[in-house]
N, CA, C and O atoms as a Tripos MOL2 file, in Angstrom:
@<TRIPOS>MOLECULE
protein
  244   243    61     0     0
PROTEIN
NO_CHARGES

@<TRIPOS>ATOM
      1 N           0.8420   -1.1830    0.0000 N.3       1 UNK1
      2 CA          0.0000    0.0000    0.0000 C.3       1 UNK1
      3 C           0.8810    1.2390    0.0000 C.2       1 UNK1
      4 O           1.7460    1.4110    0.8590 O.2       1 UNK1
      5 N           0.6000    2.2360   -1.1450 N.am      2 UNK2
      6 CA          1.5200    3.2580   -1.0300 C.3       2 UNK2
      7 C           1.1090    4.1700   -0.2550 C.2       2 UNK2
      8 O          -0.1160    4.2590   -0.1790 O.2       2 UNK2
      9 N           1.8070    4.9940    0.4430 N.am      3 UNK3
     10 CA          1.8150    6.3190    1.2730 C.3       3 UNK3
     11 C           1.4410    7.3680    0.6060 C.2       3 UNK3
     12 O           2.3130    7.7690   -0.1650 O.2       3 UNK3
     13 N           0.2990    8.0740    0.6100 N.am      4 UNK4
     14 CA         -0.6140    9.0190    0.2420 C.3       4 UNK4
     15 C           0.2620   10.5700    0.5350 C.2       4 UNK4
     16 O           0.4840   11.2940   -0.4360 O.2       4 UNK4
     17 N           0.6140   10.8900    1.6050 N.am      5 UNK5
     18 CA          1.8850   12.2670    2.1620 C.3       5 UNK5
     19 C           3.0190   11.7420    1.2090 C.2       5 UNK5
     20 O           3.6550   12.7340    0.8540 O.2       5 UNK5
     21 N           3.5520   10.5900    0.6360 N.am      6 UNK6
     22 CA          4.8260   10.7080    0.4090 C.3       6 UNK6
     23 C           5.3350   11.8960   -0.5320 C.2       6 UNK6
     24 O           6.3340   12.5660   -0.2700 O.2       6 UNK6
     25 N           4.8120   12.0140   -1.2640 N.am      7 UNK7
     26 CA          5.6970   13.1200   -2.1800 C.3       7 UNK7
     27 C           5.0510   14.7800   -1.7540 C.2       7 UNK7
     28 O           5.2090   15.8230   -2.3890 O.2       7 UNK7
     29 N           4.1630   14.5180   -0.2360 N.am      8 UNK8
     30 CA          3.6040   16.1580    0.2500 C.3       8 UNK8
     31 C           4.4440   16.8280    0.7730 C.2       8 UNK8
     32 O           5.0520   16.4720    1.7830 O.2       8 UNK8
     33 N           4.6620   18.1780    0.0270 N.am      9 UNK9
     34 CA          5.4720   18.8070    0.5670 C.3       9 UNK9
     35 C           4.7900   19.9230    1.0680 C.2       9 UNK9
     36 O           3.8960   20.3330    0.3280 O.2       9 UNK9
     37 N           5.0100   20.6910    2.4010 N.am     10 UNK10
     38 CA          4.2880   21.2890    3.4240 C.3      10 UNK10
     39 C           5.0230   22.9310    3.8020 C.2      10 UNK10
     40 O           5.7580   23.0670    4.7790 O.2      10 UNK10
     41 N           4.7810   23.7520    3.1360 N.am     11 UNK11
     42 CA          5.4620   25.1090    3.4290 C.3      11 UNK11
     43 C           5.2140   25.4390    4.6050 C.2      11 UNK11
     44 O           4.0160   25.6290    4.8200 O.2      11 UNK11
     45 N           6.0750   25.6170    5.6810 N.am     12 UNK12
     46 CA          6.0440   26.3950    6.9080 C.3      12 UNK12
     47 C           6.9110   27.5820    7.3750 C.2      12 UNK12
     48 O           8.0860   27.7110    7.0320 O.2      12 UNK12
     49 N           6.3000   28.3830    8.1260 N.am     13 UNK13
     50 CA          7.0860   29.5360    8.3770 C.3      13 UNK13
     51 C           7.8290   29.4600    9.5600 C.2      13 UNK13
     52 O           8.1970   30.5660    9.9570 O.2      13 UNK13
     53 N           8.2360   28.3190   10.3880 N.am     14 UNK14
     54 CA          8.6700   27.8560   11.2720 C.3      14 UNK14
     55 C           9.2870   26.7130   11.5680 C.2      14 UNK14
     56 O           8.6440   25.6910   11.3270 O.2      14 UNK14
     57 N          10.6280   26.5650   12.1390 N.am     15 UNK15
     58 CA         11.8850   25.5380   11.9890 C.3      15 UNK15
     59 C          11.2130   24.4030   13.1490 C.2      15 UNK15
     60 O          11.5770   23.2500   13.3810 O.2      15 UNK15
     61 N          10.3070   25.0550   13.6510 N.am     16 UNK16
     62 CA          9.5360   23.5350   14.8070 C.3      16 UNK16
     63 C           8.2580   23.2880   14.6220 C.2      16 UNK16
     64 O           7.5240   24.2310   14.9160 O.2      16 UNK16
     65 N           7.6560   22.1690   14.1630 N.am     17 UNK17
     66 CA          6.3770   22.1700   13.7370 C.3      17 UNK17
     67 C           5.5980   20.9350   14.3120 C.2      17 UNK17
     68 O           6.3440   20.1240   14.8610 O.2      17 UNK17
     69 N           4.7170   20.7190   14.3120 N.am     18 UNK18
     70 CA          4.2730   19.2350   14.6180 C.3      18 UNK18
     71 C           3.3210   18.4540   13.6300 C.2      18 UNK18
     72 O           2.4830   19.1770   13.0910 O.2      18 UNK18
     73 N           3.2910   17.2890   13.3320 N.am     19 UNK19
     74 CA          2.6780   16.1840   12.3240 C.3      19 UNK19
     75 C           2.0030   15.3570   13.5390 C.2      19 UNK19
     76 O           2.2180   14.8730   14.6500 O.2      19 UNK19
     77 N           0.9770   15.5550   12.4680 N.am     20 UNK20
     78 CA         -0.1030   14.4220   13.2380 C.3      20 UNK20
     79 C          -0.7220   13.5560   11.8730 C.2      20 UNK20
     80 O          -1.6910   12.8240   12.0730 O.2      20 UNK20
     81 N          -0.3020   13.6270   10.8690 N.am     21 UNK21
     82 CA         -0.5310   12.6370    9.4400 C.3      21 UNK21
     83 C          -1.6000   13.1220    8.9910 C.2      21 UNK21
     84 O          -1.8590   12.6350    7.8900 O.2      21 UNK21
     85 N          -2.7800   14.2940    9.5430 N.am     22 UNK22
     86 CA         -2.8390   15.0100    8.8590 C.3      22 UNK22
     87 C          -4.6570   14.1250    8.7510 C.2      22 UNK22
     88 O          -5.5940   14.6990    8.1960 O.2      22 UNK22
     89 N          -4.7590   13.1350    9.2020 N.am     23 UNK23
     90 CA         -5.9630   12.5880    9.2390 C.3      23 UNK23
     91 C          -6.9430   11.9700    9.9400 C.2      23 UNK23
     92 O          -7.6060   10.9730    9.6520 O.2      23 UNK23
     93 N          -6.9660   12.8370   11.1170 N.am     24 UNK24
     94 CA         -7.6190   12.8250   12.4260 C.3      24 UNK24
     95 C          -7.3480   11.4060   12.5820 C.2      24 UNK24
     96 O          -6.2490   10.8700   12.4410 O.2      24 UNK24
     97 N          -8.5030   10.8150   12.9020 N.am     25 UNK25
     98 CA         -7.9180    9.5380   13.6430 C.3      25 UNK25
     99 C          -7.5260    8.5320   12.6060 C.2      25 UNK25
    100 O          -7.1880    7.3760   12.8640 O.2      25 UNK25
    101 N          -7.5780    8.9160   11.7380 N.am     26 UNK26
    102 CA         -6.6000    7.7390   10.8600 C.3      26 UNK26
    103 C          -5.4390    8.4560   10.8310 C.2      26 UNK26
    104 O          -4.6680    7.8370   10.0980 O.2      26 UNK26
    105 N          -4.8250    9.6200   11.3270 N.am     27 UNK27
    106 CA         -3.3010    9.8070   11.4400 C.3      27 UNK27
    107 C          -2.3410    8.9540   12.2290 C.2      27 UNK27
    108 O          -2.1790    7.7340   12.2590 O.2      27 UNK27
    109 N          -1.8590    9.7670   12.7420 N.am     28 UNK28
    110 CA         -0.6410    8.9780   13.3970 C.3      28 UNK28
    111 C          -0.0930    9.7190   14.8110 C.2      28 UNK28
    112 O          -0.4290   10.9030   14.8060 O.2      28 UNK28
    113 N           0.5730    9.3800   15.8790 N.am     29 UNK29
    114 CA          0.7720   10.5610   16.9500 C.3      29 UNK29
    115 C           0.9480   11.6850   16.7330 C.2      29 UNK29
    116 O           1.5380   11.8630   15.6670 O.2      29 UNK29
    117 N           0.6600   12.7210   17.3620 N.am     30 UNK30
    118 CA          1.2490   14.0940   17.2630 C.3      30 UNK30
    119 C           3.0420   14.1410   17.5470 C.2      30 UNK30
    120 O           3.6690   13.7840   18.5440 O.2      30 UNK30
    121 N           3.4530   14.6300   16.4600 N.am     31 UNK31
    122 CA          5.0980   14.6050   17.2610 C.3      31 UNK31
    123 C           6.1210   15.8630   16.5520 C.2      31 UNK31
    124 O           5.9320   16.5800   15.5690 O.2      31 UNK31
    125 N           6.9270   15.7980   17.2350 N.am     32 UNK32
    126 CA          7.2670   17.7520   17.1870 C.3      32 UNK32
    127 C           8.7600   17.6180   16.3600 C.2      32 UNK32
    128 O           9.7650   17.1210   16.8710 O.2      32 UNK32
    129 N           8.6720   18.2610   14.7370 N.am     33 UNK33
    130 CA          9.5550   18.1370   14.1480 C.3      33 UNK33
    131 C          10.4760   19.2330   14.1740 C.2      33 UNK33
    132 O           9.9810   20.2970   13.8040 O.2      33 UNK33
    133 N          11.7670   19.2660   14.5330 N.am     34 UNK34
    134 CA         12.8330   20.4280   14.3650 C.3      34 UNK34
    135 C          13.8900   20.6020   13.3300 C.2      34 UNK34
    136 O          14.9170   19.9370   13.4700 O.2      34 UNK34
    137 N          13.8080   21.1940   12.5770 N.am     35 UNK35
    138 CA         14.4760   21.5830   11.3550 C.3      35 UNK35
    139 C          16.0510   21.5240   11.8400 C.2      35 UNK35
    140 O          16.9100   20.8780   11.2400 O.2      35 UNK35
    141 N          16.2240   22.1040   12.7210 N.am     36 UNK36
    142 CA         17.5680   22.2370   12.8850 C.3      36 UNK36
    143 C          18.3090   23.4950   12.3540 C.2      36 UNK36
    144 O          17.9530   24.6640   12.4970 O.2      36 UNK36
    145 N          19.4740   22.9970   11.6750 N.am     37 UNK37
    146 CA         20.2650   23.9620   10.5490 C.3      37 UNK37
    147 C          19.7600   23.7650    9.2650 C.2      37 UNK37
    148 O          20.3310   24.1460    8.2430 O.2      37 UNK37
    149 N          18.8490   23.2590    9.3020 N.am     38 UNK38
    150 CA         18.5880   22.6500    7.6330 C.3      38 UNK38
    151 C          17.3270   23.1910    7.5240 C.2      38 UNK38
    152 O          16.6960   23.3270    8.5720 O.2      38 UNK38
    153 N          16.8160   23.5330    6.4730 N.am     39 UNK39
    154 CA         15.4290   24.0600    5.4750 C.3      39 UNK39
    155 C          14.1590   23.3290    5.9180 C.2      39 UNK39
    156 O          13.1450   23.7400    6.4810 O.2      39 UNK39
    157 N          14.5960   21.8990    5.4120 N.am     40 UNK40
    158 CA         13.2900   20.6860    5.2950 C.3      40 UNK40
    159 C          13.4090   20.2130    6.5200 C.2      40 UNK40
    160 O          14.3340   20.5750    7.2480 O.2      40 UNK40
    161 N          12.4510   19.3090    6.9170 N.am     41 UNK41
    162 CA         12.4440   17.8270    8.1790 C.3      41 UNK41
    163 C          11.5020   16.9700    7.5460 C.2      41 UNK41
    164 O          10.6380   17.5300    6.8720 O.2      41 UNK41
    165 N          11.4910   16.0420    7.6030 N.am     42 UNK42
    166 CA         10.7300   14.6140    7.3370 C.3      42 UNK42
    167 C           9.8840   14.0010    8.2470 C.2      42 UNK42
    168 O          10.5670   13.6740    9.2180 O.2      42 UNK42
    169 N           8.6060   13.6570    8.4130 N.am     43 UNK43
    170 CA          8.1410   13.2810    9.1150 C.3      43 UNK43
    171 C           8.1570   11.6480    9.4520 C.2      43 UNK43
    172 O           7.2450   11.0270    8.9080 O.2      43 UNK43
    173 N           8.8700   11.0430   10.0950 N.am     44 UNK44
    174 CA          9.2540    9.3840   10.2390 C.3      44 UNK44
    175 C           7.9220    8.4310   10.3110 C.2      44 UNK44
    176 O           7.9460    7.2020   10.2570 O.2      44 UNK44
    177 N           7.0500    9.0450   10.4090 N.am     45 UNK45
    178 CA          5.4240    8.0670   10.2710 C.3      45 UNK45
    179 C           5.2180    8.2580    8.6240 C.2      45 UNK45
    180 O           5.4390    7.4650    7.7100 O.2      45 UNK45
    181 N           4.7970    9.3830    8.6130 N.am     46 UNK46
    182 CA          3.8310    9.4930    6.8810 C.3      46 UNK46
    183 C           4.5050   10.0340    5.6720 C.2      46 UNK46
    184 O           4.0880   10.0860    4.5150 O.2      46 UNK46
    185 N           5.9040   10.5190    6.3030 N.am     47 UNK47
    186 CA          6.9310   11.0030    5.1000 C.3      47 UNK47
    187 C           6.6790   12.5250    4.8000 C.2      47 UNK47
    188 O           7.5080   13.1780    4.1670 O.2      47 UNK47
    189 N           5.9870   12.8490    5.0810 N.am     48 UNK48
    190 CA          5.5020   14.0130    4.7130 C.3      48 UNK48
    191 C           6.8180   15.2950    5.0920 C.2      48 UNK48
    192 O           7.4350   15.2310    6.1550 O.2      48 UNK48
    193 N           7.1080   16.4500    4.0130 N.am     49 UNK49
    194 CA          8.1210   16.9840    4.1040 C.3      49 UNK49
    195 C           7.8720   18.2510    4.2750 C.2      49 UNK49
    196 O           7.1560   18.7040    3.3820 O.2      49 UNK49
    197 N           8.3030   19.2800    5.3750 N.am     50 UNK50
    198 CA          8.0140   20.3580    5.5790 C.3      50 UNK50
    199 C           8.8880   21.1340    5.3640 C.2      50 UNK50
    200 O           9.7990   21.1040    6.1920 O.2      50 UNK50
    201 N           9.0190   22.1040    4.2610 N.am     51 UNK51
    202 CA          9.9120   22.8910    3.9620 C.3      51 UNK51
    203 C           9.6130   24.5950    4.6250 C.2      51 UNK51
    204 O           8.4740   25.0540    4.5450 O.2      51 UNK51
    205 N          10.7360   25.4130    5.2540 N.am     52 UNK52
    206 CA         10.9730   26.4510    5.7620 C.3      52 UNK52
    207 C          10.2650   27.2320    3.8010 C.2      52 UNK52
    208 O          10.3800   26.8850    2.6250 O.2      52 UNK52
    209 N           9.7240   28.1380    4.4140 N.am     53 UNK53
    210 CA          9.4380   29.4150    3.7450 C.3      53 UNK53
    211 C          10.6840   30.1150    3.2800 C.2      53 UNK53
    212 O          11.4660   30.0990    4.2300 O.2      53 UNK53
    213 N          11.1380   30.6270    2.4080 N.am     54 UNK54
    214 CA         12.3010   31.3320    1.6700 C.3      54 UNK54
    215 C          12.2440   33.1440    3.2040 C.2      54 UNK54
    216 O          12.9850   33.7510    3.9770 O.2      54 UNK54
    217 N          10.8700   33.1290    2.7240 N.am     55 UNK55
    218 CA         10.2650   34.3870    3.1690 C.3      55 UNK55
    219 C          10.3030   34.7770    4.5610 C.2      55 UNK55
    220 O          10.4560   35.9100    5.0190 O.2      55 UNK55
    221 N          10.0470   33.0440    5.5210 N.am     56 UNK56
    222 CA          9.8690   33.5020    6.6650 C.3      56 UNK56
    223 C          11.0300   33.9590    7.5580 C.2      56 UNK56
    224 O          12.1530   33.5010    7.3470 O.2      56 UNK56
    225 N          10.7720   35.0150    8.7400 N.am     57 UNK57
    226 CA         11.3640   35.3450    9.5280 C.3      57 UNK57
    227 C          11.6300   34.5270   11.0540 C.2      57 UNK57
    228 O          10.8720   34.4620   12.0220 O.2      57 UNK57
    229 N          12.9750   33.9530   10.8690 N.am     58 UNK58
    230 CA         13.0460   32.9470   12.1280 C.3      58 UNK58
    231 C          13.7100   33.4870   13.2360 C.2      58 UNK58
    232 O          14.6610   34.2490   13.4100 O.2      58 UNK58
    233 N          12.9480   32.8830   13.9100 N.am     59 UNK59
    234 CA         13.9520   33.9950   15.2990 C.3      59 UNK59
    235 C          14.9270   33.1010   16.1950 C.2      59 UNK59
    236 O          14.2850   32.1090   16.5410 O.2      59 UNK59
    237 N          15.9940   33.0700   16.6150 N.am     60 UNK60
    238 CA         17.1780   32.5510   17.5360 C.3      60 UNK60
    239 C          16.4620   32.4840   18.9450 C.2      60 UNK60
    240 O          16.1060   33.5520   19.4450 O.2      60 UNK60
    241 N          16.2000   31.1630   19.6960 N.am     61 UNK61
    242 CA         16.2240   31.2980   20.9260 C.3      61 UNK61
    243 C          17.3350   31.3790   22.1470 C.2      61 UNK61
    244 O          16.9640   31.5260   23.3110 O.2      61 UNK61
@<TRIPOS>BOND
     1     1     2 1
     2     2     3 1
     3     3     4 2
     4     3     5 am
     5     5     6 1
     6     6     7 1
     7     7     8 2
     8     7     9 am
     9     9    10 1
    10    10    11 1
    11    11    12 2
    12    11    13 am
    13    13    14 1
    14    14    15 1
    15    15    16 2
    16    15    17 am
    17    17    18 1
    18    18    19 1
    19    19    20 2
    20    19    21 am
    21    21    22 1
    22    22    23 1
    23    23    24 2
    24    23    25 am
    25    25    26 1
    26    26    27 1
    27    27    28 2
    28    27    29 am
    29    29    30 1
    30    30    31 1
    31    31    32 2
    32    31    33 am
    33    33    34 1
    34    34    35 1
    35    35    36 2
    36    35    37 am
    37    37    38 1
    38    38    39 1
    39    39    40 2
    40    39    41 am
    41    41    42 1
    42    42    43 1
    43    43    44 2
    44    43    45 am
    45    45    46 1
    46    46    47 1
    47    47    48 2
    48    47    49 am
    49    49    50 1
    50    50    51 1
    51    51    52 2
    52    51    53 am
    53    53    54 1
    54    54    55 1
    55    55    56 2
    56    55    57 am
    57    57    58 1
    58    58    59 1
    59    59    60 2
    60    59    61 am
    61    61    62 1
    62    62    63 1
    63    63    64 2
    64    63    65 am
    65    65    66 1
    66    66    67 1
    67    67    68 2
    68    67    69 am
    69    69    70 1
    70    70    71 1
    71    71    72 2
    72    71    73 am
    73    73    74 1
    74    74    75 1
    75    75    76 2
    76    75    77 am
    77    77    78 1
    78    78    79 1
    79    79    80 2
    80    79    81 am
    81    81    82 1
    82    82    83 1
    83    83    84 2
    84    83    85 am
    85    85    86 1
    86    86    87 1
    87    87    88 2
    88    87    89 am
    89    89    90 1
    90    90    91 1
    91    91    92 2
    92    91    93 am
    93    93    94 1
    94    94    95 1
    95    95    96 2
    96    95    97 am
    97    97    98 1
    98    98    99 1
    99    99   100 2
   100    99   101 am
   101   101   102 1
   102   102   103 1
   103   103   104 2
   104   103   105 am
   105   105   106 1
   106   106   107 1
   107   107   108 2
   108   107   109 am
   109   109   110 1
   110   110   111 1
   111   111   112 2
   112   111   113 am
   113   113   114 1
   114   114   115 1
   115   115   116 2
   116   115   117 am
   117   117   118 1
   118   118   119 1
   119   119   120 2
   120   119   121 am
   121   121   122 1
   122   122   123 1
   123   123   124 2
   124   123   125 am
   125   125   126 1
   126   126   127 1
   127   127   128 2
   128   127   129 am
   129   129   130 1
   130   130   131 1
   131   131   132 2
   132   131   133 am
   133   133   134 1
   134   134   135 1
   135   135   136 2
   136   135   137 am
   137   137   138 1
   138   138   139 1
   139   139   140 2
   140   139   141 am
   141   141   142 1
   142   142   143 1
   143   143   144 2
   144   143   145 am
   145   145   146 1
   146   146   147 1
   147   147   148 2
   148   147   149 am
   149   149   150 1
   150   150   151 1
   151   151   152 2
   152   151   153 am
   153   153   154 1
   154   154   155 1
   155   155   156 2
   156   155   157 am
   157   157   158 1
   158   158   159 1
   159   159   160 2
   160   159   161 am
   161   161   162 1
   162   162   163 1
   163   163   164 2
   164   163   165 am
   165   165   166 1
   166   166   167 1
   167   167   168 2
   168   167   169 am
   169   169   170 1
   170   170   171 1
   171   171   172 2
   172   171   173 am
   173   173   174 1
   174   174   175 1
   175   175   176 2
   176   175   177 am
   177   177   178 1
   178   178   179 1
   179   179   180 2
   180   179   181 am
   181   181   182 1
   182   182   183 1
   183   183   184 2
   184   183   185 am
   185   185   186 1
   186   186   187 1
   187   187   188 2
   188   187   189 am
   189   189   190 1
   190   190   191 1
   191   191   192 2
   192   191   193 am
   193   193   194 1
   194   194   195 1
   195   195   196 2
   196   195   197 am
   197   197   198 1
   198   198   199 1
   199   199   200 2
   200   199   201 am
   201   201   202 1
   202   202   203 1
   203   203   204 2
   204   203   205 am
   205   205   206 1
   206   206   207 1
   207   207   208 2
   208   207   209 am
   209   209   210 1
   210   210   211 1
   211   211   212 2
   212   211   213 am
   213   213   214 1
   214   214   215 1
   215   215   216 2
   216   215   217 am
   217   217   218 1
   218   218   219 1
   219   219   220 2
   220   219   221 am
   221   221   222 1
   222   222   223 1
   223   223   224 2
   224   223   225 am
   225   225   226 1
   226   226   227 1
   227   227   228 2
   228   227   229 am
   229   229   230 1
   230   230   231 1
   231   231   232 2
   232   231   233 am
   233   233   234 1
   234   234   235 1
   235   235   236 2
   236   235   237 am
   237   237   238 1
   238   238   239 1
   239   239   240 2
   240   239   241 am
   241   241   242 1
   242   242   243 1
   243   243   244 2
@<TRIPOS>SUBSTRUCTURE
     1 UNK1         2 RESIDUE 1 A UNK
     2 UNK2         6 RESIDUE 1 A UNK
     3 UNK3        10 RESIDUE 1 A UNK
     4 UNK4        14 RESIDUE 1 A UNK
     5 UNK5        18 RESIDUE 1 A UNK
     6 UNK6        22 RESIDUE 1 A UNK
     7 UNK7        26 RESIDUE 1 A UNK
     8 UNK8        30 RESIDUE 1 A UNK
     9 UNK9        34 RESIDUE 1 A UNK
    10 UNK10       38 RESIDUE 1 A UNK
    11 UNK11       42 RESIDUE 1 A UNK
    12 UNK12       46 RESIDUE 1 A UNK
    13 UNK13       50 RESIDUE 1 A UNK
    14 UNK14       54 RESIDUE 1 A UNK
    15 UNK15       58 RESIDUE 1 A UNK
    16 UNK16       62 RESIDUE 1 A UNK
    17 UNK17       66 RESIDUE 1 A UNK
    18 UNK18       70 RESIDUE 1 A UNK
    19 UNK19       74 RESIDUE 1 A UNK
    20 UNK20       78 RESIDUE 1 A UNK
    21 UNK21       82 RESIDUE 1 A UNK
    22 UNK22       86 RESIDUE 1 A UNK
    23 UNK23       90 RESIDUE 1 A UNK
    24 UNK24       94 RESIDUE 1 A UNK
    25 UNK25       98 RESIDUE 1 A UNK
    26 UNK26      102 RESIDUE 1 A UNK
    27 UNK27      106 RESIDUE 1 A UNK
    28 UNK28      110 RESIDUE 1 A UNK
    29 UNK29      114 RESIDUE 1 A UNK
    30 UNK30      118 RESIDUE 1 A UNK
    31 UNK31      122 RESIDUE 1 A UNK
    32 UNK32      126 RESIDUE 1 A UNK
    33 UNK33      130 RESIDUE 1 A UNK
    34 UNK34      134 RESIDUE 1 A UNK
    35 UNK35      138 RESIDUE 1 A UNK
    36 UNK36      142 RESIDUE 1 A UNK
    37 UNK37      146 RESIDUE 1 A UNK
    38 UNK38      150 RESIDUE 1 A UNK
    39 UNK39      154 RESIDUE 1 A UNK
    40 UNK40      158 RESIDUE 1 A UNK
    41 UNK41      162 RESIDUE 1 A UNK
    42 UNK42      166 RESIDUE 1 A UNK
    43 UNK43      170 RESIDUE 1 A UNK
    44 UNK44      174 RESIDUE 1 A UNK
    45 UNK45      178 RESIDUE 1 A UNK
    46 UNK46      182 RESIDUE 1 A UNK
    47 UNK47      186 RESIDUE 1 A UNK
    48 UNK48      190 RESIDUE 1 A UNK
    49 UNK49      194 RESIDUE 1 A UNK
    50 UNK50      198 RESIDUE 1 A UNK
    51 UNK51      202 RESIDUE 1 A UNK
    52 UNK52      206 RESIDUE 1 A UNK
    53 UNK53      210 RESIDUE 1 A UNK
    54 UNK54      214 RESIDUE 1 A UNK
    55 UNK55      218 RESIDUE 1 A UNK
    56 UNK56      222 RESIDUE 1 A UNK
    57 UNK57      226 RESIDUE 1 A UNK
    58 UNK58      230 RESIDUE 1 A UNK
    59 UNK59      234 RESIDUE 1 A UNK
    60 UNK60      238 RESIDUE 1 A UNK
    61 UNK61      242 RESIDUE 1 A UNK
């Protein structure tokens, strides 16, 4: 069965985000993705790929 998110790619304006698969209770846990130094993160349940905004303004904690 193929993965429906695999090739979704998800614009966000923020390097910490959270995935929940996006399909109420047929998703998957809520769990909190951190970009890091890098643009994208991958979500390890549904694949799903969240890419940083060119645009957005990130702030240093």
């Amino acid at each position: 069965m193929a993965n429906s998110n695999q090739n979704e790619v998800i614009i966000v304006s923020q390097t910490r985000i959270a995935c929940d698969g996006g399909g109420g209770a047929l998703g998957h846990p809520k769990v909190w993705l951190d970009m890091g130094q890098d643009n994208t993160v991958r979500c390890k349940y549904c694949d799903r790929v969240f890419a940083l905004d060119p645009n957005a303004v990130t702030v240093a904690h």
